[in-house]
C-alpha positions as CSV (number, residue, x, y, z in Angstrom):
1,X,-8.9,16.0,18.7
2,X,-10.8,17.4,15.6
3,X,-9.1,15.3,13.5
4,X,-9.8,12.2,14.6
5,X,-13.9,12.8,13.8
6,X,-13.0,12.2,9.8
7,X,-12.0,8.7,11.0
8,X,-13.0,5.7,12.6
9,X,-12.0,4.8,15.6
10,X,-10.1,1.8,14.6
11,X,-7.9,3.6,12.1
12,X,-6.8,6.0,14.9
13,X,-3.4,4.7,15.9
14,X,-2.2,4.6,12.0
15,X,-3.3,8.2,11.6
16,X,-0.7,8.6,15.0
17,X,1.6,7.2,13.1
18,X,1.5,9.1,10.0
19,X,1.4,12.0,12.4
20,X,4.7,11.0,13.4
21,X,6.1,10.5,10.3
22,X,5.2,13.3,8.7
23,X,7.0,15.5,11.8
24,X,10.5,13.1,11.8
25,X,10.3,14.5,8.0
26,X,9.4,18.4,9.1
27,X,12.1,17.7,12.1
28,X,15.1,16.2,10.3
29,X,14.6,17.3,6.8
30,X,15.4,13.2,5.9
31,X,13.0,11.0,3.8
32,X,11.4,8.3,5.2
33,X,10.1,5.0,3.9
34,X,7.6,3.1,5.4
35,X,6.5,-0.8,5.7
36,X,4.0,-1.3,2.8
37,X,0.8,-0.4,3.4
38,X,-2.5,-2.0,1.8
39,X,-4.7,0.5,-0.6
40,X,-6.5,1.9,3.1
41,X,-3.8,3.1,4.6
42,X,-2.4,4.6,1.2
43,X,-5.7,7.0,1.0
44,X,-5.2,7.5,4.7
45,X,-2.0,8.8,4.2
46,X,-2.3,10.9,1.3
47,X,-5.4,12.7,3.2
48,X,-3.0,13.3,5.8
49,X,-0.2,14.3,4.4
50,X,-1.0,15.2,0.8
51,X,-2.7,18.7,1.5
52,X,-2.3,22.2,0.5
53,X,0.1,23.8,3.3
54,X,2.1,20.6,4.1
55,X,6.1,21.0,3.7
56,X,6.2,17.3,3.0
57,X,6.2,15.7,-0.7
58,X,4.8,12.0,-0.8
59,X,5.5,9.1,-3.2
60,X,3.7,5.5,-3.0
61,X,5.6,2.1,-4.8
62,X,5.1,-0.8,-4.6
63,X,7.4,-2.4,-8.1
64,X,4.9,-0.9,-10.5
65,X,1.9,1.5,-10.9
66,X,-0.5,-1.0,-10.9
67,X,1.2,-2.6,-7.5
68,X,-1.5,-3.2,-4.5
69,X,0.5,-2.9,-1.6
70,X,2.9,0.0,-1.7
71,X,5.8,1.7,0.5
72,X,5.0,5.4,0.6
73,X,8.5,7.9,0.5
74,X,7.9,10.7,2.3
75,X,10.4,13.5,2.1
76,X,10.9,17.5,2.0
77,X,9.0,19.4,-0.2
78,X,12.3,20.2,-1.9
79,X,13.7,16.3,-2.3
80,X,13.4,14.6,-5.1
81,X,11.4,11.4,-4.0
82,X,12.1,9.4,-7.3
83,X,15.9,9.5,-6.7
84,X,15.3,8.0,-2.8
85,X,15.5,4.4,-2.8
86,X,12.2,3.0,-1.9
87,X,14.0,-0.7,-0.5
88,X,12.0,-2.7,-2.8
89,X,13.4,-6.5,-4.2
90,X,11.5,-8.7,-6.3
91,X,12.4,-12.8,-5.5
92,X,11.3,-15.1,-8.1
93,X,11.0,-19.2,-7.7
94,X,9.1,-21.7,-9.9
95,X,7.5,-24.6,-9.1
96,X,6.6,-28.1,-11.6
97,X,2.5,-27.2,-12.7
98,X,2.2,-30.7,-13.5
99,X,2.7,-32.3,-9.7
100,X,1.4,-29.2,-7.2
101,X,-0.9,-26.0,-8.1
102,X,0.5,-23.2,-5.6
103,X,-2.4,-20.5,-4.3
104,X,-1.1,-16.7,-3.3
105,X,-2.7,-18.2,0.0
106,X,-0.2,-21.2,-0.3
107,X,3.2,-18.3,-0.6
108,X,1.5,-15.9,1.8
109,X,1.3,-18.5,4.6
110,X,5.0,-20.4,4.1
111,X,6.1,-16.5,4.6
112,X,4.2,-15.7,7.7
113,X,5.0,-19.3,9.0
114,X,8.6,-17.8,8.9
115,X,7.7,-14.9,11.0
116,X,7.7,-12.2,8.8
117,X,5.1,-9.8,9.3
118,X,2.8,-8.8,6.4
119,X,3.8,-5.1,6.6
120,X,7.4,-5.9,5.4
121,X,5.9,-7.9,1.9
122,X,4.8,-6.7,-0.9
123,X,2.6,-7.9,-4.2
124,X,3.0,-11.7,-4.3
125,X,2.3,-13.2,-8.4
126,X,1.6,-16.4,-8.6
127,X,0.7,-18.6,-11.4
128,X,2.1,-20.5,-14.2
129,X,5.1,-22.4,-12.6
130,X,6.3,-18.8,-11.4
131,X,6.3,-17.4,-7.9
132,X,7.3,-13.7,-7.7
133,X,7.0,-11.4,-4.5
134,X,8.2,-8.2,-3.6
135,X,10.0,-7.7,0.0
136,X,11.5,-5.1,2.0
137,X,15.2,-5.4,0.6
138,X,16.4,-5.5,4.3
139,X,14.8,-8.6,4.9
140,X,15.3,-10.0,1.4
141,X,18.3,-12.6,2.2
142,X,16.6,-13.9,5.2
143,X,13.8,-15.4,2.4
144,X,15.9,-16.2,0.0
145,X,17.8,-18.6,2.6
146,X,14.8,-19.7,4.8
147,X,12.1,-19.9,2.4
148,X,13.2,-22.9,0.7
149,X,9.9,-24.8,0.4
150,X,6.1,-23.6,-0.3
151,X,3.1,-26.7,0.1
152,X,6.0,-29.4,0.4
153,X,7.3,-27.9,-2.6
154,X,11.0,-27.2,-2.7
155,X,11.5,-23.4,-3.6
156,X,14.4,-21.8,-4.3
157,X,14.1,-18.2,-4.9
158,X,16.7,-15.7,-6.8
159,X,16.7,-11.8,-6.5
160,X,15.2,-10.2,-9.8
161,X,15.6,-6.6,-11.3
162,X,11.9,-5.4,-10.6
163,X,11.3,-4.8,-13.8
164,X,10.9,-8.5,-14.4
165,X,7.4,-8.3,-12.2
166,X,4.2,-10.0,-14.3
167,X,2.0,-6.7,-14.3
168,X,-1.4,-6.9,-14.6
169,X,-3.6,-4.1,-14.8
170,X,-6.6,-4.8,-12.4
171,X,-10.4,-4.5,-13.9
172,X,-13.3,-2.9,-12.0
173,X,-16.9,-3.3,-13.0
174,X,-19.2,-0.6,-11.3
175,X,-22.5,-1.0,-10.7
176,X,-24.8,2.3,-9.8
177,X,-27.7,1.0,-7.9
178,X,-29.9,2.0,-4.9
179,X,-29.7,0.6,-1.6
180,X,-31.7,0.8,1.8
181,X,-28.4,1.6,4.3
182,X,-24.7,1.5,3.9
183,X,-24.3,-1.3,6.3
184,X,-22.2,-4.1,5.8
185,X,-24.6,-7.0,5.3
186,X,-26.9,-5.0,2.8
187,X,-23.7,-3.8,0.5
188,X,-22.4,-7.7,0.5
189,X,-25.7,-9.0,-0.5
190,X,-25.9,-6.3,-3.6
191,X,-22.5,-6.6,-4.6
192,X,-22.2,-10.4,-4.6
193,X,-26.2,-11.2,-5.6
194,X,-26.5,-13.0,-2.3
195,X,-29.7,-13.8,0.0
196,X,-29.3,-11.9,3.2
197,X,-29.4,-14.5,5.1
198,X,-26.4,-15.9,3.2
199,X,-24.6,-12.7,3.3
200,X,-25.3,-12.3,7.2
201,X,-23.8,-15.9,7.8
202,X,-20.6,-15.2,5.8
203,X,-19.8,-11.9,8.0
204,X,-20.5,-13.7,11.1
205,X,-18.2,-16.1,10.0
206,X,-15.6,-13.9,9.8
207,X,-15.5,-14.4,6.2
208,X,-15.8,-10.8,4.7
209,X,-12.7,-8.1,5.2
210,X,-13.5,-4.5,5.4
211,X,-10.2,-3.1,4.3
212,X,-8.2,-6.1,4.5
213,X,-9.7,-6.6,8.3
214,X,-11.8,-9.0,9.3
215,X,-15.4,-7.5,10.6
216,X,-18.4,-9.7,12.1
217,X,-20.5,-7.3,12.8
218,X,-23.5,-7.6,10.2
219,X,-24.6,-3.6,10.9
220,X,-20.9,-2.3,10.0
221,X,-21.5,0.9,8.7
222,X,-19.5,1.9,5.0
223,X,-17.5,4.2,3.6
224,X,-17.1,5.5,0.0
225,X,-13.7,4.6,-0.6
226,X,-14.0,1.0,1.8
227,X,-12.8,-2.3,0.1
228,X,-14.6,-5.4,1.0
229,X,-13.4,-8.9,0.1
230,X,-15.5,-12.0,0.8
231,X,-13.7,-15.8,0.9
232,X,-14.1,-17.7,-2.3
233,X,-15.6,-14.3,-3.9
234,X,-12.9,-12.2,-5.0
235,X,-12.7,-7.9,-3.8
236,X,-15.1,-5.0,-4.5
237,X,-15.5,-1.8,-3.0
238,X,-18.1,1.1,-2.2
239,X,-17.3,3.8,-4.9
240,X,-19.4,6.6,-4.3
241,X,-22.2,7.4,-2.5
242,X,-23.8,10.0,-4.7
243,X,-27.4,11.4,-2.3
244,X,-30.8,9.9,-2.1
245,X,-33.6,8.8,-4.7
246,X,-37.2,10.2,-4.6
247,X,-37.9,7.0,-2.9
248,X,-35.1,8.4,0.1
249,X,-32.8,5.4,-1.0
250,X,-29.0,5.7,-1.2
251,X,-28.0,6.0,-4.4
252,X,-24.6,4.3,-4.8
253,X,-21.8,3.6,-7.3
254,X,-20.2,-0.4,-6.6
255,X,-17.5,-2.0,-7.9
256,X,-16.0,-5.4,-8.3
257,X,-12.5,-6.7,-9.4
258,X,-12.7,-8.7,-12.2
């Protein structure tokens, strides 16, 4: 399918999907709300579904407009997708600073050790005694009773209007630069000021996320638009790639999260 050429291979059973969402919408005129999706699969599905000639209207949240992971609405092009409830609660729970110092690792495994799946949580805030995390409001009273502890720390979590979600505004610092390839090991070592060496061990490592997905393959060709994370290092992604130099180099626009 001609489609599927704008895409990597890996990405197409979610395009499927958002096929298929798109035509329960066209077929039963109902909105439909998704599982939140990561900041990927939000561009993937506004490419798909956000175009000229499509019938169906889109709307991404995620608590607040600064929100990572988002649940897109997708409905008519006649419905009104602010009035469709998107099935977003915000649970709150605090913790004593001065006996245990809880990581957004420490609340993101207790959840998955639970069984929920990522797809169904949201942002998760944590930091100054306060835990906050947005759920799918379906599965909301199943965490509020069975989450009850986070890093032997008793937890008790209470729903919260969203509004009460700590927003912070995230900070990107671009760099324009040049670079020989867009493969993974030589964008690592630019962003992060890394040997190559060093770089190459962490992706073998499984270290460095492409898109919130693991990748060990040192030759991994980017994207502009790709996010890349590496352990310990905090998120950046490939901006733009903007042509070649005199010198036939790439000529590229990073970013990091400050």
């Amino acid at each position: 399918m001609e489609l599927y050429q704008h895409f990597r291979k890996e990405e197409e059973a979610f395009i499927d999907q958002v096929l298929s969402w798109r035509e329960q919408v066209e077929r039963t005129y109902q909105p439909k709300v998704t599982d939140f999706l990561d900041p990927r699969e939000q561009q993937l599905v506004t490419m798909l579904i956000a175009t000229k000639d499509s019938d169906v209207n889109l709307l991404f949240n995620g608590g607040h407009d600064f929100a990572e992971r988002k649940r897109a609405v997708l409905g008519p092009f006649y419905e009104d997708l602010q009035q469709v409830d998107a099935g977003l609660t915000l649970l709150e729970g605090h913790y004593p600073t001065k006996f245990v110092d809880l990581s957004h690792r420490d609340v993101m495994g207790a959840c998955l050790s639970l069984g929920l799946k990522r797809k169904i949580l949201g942002d998760i805030v944590v930091g100054n005694g306060r835990v906050q995390l947005v759920v799918a409001s379906e599965i909301a009273p199943y965490v509020i009773t069975h989450l009850t502890s986070i890093k032997n720390t008793s937890m008790r979590l209470r729903e919260r209007p969203l509004n009460d979600l700590a927003i912070k505004q995230p900070i990107w610092k671009e760099l324009e630069t040049t670079i020989s390839s867009l493969r993974l090991d030589v964008i690592v070592k630019e962003i992060y000021r890394l040997p190559r060496k060093e770089a190459t061990e962490y992706i073998k490592k499984l270290l460095v996320k492409v898109n919130y997905k693991p990748v060990d393959d040192v030759a991994f060709t980017l994207q502009a638009g790709d996010i890349l994370s590496v352990r310990g290092m905090g998120r950046s992604k490939l901006v733009e790639v903007r042509g070649r130099s005199k010198k036939d180099k790439l000529k590229v626009t990073l970013a990091r999260l400050q």
